[in-house]
C-alpha positions in Angstrom: 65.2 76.6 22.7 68.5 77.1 23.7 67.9 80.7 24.2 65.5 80.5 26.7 67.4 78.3 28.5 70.5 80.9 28.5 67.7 83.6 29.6 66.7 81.4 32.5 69.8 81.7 34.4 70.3 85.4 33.9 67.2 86.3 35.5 67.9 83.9 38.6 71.4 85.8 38.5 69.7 89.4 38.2 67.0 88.0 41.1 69.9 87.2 43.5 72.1 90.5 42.7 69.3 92.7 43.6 68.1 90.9 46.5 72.2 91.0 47.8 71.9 94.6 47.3 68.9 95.4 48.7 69.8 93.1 51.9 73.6 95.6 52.1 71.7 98.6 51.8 69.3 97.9 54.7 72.5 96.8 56.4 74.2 99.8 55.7 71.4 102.8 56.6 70.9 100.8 60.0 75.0 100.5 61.1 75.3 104.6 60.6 76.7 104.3 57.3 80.6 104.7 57.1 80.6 105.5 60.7 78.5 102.4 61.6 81.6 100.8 59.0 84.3 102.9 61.2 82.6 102.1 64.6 81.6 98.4 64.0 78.6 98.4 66.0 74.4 98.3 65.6 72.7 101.8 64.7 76.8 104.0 64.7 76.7 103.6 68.6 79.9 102.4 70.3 79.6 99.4 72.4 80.7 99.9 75.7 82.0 96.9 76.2 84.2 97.2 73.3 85.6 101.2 73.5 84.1 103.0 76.0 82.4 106.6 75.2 84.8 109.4 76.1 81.8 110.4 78.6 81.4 106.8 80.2 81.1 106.6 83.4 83.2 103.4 83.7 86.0 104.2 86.1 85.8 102.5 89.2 88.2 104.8 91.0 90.9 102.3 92.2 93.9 103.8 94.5 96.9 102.9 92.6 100.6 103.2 93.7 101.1 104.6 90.4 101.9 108.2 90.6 104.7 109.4 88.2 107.8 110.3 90.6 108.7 114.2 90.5 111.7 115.4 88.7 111.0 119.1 90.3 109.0 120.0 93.3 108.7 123.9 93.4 109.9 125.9 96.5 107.8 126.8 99.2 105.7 123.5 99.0 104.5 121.9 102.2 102.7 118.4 102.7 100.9 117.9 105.6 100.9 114.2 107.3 98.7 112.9 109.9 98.1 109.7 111.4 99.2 106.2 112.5 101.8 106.2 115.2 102.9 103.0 113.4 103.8 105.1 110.5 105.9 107.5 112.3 109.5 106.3 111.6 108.2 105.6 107.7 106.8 109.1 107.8 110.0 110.7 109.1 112.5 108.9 106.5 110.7 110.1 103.7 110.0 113.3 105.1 113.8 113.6 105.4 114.6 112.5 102.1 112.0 114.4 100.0 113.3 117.6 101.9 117.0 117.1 100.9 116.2 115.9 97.5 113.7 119.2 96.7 115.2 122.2 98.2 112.5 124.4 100.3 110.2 122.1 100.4 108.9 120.7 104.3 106.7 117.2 105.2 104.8 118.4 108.4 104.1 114.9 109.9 101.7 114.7 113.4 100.7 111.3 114.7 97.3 111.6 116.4 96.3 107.9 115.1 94.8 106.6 112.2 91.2 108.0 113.1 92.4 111.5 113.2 94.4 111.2 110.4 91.1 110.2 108.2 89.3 113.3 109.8 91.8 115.6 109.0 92.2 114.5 105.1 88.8 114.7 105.0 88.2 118.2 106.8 91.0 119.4 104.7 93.4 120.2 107.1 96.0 118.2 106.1 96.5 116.6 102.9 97.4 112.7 103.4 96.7 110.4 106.7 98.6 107.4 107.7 96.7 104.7 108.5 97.4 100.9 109.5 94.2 99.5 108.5 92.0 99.4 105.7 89.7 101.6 104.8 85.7 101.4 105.2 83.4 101.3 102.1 82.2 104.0 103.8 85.3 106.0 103.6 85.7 105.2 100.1 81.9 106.5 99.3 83.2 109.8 100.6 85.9 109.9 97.9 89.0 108.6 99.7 91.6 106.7 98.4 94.5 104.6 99.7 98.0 103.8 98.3 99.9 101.1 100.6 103.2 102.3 102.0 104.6 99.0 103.6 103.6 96.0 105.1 104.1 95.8 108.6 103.7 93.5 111.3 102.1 93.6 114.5 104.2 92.5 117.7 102.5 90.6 120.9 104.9 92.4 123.3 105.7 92.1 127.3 108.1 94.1 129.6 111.4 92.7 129.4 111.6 91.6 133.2 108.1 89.5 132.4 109.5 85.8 133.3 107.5 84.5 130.3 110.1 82.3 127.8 108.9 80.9 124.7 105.7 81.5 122.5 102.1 81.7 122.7 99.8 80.2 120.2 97.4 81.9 118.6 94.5 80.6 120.4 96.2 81.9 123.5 96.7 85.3 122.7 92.9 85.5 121.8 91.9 84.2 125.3 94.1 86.7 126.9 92.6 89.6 124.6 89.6 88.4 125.4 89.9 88.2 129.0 89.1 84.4 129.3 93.0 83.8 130.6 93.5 85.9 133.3 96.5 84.7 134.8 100.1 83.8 133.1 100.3 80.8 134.8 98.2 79.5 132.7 100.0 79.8 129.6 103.2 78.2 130.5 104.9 80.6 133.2 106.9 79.1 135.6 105.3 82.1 138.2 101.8 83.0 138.8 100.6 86.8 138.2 97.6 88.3 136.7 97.9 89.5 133.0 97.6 92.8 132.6 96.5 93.8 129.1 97.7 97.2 128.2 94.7 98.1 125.3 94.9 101.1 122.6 92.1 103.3 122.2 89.9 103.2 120.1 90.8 105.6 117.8 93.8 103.4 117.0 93.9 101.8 113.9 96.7 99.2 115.1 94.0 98.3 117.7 91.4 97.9 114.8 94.0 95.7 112.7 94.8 94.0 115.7 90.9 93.3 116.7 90.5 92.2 112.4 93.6 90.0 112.2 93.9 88.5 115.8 90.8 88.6 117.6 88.4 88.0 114.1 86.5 91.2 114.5 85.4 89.8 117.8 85.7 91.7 120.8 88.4 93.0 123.3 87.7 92.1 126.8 86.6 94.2 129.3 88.0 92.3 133.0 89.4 94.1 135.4 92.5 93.3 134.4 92.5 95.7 131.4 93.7 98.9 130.9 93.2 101.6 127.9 95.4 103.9 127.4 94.0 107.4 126.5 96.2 108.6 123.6 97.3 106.0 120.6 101.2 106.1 122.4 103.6 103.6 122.1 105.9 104.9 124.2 103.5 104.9 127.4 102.2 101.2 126.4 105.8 99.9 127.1 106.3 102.5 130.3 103.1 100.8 131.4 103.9 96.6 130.9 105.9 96.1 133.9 106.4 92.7 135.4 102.9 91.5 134.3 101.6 93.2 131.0 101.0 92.5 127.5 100.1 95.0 124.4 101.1 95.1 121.0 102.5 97.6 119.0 103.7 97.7 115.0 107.0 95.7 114.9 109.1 98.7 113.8 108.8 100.0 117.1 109.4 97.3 119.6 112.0 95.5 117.7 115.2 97.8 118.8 113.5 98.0 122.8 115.5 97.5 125.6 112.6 97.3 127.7 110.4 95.2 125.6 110.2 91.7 124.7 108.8 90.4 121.3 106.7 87.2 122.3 106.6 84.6 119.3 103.2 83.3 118.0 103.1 79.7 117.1 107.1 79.9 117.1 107.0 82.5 114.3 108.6 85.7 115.3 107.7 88.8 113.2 110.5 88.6 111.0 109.0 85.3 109.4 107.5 85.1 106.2 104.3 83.5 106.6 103.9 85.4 110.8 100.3 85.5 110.7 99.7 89.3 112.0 100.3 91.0 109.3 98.7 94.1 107.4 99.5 97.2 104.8 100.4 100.7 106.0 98.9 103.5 103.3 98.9 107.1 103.0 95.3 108.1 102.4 94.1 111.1 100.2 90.9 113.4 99.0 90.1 112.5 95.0 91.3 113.9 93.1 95.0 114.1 94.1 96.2 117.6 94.7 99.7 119.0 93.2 101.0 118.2 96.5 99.9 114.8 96.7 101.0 113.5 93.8 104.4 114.8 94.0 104.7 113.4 97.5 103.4 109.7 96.6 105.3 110.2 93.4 108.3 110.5 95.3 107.3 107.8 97.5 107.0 105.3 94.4 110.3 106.4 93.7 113.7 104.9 94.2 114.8 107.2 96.7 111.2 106.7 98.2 111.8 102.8 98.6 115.3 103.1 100.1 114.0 105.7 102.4 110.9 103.3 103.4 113.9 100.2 103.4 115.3 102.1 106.0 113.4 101.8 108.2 114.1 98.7 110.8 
């Protein structure tokens, strides 16, 4: 009696083994076997989620201001720069420092505006645009990429001999942009005189910030008081302010004018932290990155490259 009870138990035992077996084995042939072990996932696939394929498609292409600075730049290289006029003086301090700092080397920087610059990147005539807005999704379909420079600021500016004291608000300088003040009385000068607006073109990408940030994507307006210039200048945009106009410009460049007022917003000049017209400067480029490129935004992400863009005032 006491045997069968001891054999009782042992077939139960034998039972369970078998079916623990049988259960690892099916486990086993379905994960890929040791590299189903290795790769811990269903049927030896990877799971994507977990380590990507070598061949996944998975990037999503973001502009970084990561590239590695140069410790050599051979002779004979030459970037070409288009763009921004509000990039100019950025443009020129680095173009000045990666020269000296890589012998026979030259920076070939034009300043046609921001729209030009894009066209030219993407024609291939030059390899990086400066641009002072953001790009499209368009723009980024057609495999450009942007790397912020700075941060700049845009200035409300009027000629120096314009009576106006004291700020606007921000609702203010929409109306005038807008054409729905017309006359400077209105906004708190002691004399009367019709406002002037001196406009960009449209090929400007300060006048696409500015209609973004200031105006909400709405529209400039289009009163007889308005006048567009036909080149993205700043120079000719102060000539032309007089007694009576108003523009804007980047803050780099009206900040040191003799000629040129800076008009506060809300009290806030453009030097203050929280100045509510402010955007990124970038250098734009083809994917992928040539030689050229990345030694040039390289050298930008340097430490000479920041003291060279610190520079500038």
């Amino acid at each position: 009696m006491s045997q069968k009870n001891e054999t009782i138990p042992l077939i139960l035992a034998l039972i369970i083994t078998l079916a623990l077996l049988g259960g690892g084995y099916w486990w086993f042939t379905k994960s890929g076997g040791i590299q189903g072990l290795i790769s811990g996932n269903n049927n030896g696939n990877v799971d994507p989620a977990i380590n990507p394929p070598e061949n996944s498609n998975n990037s999503t292409d973001t502009p970084t201001n990561e590239f590695t600075p140069p410790d050599n730049v051979p002779a004979g290289t030459t970037i070409r720069i288009e763009g921004s006029t509000s990039m100019v003086q950025i443009n020129q301090a680095l173009k000045n420092s990666f020269e000296q700092q890589f012998g026979n080397t030259r920076v070939i920087t034009l300043a046609g505006g921001t729209e030009k610059g894009i066209e030219a990147v993407q024609s291939g005539s030059v390899d990086l645009a400066a641009i002072s807005r953001a790009l499209t999704p368009q723009e980024q379909g057609t495999g450009l990429a942007a790397v912020t420079v700075a941060q700049d600021a845009i200035a409300i500016v009027a000629g120096i001999t314009n009576p106006l004291r004291g700020s606007l608000t921000q609702q203010q300088v929409v109306q005038i942009f807008q054409g729905q003040i017309t006359d400077w009385s209105a906004v708190g000068r002691r004399t009367s005189g019709t406002i002037q607006v001196i406009n960009r073109p449209s090929v400007s990408g300060t006048r696409q910030a500015f209609q973004e940030l200031v105006l909400n994507k709405g529209n400039f307006g289009n009163s007889a008081n308005f006048t567009t210039l036909d080149r993205d200048a700043t120079t000719p945009l102060f000539r032309a302010l007089g007694e009576n106009g108003i523009g804007y410009a980047t803050y780099t460049q009206a900040a040191n004018q003799s000629t040129v007022q800076v008009i506060p917003i809300d009290g806030l000049t453009p030097q203050a932290g929280n100045y509510p017209y402010r955007r990124n400067l970038a250098y734009v480029y083809q994917q992928p990155a040539s030689p050229e490129v990345q030694a040039f935004l390289g050298f930008v992400n340097s430490q000479s490259g920041k003291e060279a863009i610190a520079s500038v005032k």
